[in-house]
C-alpha positions as semicolon CSV with decimal commas, in nm:
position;residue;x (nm);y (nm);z (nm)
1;X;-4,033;4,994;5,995
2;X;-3,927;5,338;6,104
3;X;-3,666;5,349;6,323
4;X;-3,660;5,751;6,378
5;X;-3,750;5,912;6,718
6;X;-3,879;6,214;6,527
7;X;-4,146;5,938;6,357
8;X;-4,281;5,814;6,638
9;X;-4,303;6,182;6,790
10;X;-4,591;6,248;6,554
11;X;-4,717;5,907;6,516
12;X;-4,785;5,841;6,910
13;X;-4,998;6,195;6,955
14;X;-5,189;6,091;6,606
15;X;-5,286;5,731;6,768
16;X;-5,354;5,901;7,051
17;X;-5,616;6,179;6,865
18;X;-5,744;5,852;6,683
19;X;-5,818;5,665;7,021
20;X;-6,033;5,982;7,129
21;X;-6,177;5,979;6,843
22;X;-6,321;5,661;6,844
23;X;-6,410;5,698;7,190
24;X;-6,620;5,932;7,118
25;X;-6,448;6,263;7,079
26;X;-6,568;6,300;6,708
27;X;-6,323;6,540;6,518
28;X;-5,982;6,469;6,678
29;X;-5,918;6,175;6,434
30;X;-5,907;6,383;6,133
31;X;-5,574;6,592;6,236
32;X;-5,405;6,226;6,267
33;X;-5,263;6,215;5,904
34;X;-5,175;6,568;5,862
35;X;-4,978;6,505;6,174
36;X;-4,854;6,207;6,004
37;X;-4,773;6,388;5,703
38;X;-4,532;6,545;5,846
39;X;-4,269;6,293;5,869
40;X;-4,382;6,054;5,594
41;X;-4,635;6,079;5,239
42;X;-4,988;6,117;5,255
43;X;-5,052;5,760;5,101
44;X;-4,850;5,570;5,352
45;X;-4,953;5,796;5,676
46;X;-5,319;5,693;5,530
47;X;-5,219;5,287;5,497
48;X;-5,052;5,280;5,842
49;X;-5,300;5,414;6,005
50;X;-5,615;5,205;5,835
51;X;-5,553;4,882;6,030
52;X;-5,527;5,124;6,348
53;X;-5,854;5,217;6,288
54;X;-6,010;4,922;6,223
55;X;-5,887;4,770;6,532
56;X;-5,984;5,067;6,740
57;X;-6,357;5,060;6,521
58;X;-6,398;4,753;6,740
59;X;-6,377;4,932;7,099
60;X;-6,617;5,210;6,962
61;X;-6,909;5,000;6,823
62;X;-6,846;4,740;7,115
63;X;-6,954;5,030;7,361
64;X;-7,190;5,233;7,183
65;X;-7,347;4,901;6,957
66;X;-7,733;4,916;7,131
67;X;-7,742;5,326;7,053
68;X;-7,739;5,384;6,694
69;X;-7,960;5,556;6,462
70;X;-8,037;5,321;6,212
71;X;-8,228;5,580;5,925
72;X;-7,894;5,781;5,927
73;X;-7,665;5,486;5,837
74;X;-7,942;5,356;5,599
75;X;-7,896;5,670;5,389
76;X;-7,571;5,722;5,460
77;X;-7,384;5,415;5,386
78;X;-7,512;5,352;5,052
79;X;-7,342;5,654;4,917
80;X;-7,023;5,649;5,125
81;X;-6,912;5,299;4,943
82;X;-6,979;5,497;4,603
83;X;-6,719;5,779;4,692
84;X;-6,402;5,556;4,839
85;X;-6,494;5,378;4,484
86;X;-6,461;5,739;4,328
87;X;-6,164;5,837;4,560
88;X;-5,970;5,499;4,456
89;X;-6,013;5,599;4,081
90;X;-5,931;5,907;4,092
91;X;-5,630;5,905;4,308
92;X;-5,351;5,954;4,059
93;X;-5,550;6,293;3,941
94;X;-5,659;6,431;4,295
95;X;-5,412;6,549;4,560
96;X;-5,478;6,486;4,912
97;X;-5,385;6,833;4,969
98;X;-5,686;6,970;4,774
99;X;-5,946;6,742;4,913
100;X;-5,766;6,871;5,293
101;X;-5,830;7,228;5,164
102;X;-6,195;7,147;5,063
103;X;-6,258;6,961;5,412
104;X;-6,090;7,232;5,612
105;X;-6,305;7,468;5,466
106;X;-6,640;7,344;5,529
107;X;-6,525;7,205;5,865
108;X;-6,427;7,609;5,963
109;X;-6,764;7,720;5,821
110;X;-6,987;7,529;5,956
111;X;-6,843;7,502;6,329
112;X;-6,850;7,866;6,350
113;X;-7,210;7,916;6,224
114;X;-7,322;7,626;6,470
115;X;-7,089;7,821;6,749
116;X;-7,344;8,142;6,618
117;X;-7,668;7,972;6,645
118;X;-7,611;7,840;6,983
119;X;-7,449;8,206;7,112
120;X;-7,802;8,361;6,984
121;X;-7,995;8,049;7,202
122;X;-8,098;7,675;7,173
123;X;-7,966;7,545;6,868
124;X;-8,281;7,413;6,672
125;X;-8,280;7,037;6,502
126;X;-8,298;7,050;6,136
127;X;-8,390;6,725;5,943
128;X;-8,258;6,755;5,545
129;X;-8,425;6,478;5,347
130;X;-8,252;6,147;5,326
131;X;-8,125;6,260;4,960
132;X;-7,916;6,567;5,145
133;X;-7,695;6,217;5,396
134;X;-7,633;5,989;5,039
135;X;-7,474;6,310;4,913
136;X;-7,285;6,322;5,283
137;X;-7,208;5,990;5,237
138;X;-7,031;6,011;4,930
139;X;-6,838;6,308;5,020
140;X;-6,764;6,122;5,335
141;X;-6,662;5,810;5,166
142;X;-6,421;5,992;4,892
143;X;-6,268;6,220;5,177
144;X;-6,206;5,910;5,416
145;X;-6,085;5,726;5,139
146;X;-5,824;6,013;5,033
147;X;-5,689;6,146;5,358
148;X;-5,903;5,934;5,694
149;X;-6,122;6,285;5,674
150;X;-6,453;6,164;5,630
151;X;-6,558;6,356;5,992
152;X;-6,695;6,672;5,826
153;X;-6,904;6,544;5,543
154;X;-7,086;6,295;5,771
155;X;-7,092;6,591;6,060
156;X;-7,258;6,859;5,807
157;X;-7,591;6,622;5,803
158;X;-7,567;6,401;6,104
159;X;-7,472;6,713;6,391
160;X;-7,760;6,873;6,269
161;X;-8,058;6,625;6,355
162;X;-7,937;6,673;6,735
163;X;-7,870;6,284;6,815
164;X;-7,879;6,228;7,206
165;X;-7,503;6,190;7,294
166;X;-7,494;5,787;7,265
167;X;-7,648;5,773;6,979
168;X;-7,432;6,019;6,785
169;X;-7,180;5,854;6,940
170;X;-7,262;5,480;6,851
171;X;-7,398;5,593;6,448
172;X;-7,057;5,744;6,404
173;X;-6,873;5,452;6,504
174;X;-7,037;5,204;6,308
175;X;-7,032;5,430;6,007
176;X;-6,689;5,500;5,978
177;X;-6,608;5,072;6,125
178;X;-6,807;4,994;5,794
179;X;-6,608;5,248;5,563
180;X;-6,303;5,150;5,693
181;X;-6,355;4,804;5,602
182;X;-6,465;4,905;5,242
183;X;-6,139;5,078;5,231
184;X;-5,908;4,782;5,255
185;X;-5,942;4,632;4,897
186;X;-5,869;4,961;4,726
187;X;-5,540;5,014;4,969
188;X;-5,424;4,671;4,913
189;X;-5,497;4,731;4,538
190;X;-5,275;5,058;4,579
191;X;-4,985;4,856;4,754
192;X;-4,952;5,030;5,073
193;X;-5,009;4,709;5,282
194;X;-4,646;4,625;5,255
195;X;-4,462;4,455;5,526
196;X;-4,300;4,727;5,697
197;X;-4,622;4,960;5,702
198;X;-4,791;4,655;5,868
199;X;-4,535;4,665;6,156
200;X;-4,544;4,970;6,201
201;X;-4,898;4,980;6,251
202;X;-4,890;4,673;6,532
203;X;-4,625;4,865;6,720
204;X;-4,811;5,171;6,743
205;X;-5,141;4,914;6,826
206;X;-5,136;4,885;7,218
207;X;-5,140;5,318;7,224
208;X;-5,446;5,266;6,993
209;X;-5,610;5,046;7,233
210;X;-5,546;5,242;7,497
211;X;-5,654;5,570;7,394
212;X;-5,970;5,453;7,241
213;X;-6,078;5,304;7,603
214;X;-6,001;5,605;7,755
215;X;-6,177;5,799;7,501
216;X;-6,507;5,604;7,560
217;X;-6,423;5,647;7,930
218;X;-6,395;6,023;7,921
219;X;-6,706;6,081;7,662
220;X;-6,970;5,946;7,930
221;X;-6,818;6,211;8,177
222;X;-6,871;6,525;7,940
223;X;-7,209;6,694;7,986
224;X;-7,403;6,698;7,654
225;X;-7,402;7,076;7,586
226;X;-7,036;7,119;7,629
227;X;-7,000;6,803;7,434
228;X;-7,133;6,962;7,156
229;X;-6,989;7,257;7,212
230;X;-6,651;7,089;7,217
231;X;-6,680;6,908;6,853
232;X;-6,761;7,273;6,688
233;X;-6,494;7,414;6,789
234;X;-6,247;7,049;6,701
235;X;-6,429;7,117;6,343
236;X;-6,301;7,437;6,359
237;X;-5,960;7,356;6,448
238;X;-5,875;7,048;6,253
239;X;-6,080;7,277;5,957
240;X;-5,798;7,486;6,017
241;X;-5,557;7,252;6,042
242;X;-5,652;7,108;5,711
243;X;-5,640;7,424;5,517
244;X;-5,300;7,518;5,632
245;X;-5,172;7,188;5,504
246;X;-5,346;7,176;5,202
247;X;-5,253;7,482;5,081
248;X;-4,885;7,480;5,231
């Protein structure tokens, strides 16, 4: 287990972006591993933080479990299992850092033409067929299963449709509880659930907890419209947080 002051710098403020995350505060979790990154590799920033995640998956569907949107994870779902199957084979060939580029990308794109649309008025719904979330999914799957950064992919189609608040909030956290569980066979395969990434991950566990309650806590506070507001502009920043590192 690290011993390093300097780890646990970075590692505390990613638990803590997780927590808010899965409060609620859709977007913060994705600049977790790039923070990570920083003082360890991608893979094992990515295995110590999967049983985070799946502990804190449990506080997030807990709260939000009677609001979900059941035709978004039926479309969804299906196609996110086939890309962290595609993201475990091709994991020798495809660098984190280009699938972070990718991500970043998109993310920056489309939070600043949602920004536009609401600047010019109310934003409008828009419904894309089902077809448009199983190719979500599987971008959202492959990403998650790379580098945790399945936010955007799911985002592009799900933000979109306009969910009331809970219901955004409660889809998303069942979505990404389920994917996280589909991603433990192909880490385990990978051997990155070794002993000492296992510790590390319970010490950094009661922050986890913590942050994720107080995430739920805050999200109920935030008025809807800045609530959205707020996770264009996270896409935006953790878009541009992933392009830096990608191409750095």
């Amino acid at each position: 287990m690290p011993a390093d002051l300097a780890f646990y710098a970075l590692a505390i403020p990613a638990v803590v972006l997780l927590g808010l995350s899965k409060g609620g505060f859709a977007g913060m979790g994705a600049l977790s591993v790039p923070m990570l990154v920083l003082a360890t590799d991608p893979l094992r920033a990515a295995a110590i933080l999967l049983p985070i995640l799946i502990v804190q998956d449990v506080v997030g569907v807990w709260a939000f479990r009677r609001t979900v949107d059941w035709y978004v994870l039926g479309w969804t779902l299906p196609g996110a299992v086939l890309g962290i199957a595609l993201g475990y084979f091709f994991a020798a060939s495809v660098t984190p850092e280009a699938v972070m580029t990718a991500v970043g990308g998109i993310s920056i794109l489309f939070g600043g033409y949602r920004l536009w649309v609401e600047r010019r008025g109310v934003p409008k719904a828009s419904h894309a067929p089902g077809w448009v979330g199983s190719a979500a999914g599987v971008a959202a799957g492959f990403t998650s299963q790379i580098a945790h950064a399945g936010g955007p992919p799911f985002q592009l189609w799900v933000i979109p449709r306009m969910l009331p608040r809970d219901v955004l909030v409660g889809t998303t956290a069942i979505f990404f509880a389920v994917v996280n569980w589909v991603k433990v066979p192909a880490y385990v395969a990978l051997g990155q659930f070794t002993p000492a990434n296992l510790w590390t991950s319970a010490a950094l566990m009661p922050v986890a907890i913590g942050s994720t309650v107080a995430g739920v806590w805050l999200v109920r506070r935030v008025p809807a419209e800045r609530f959205y507001t707020a996770i264009y502009v996270l896409m935006i920043l953790v878009g541009a947080k992933l392009v830096w590192d990608g191409l750095a």
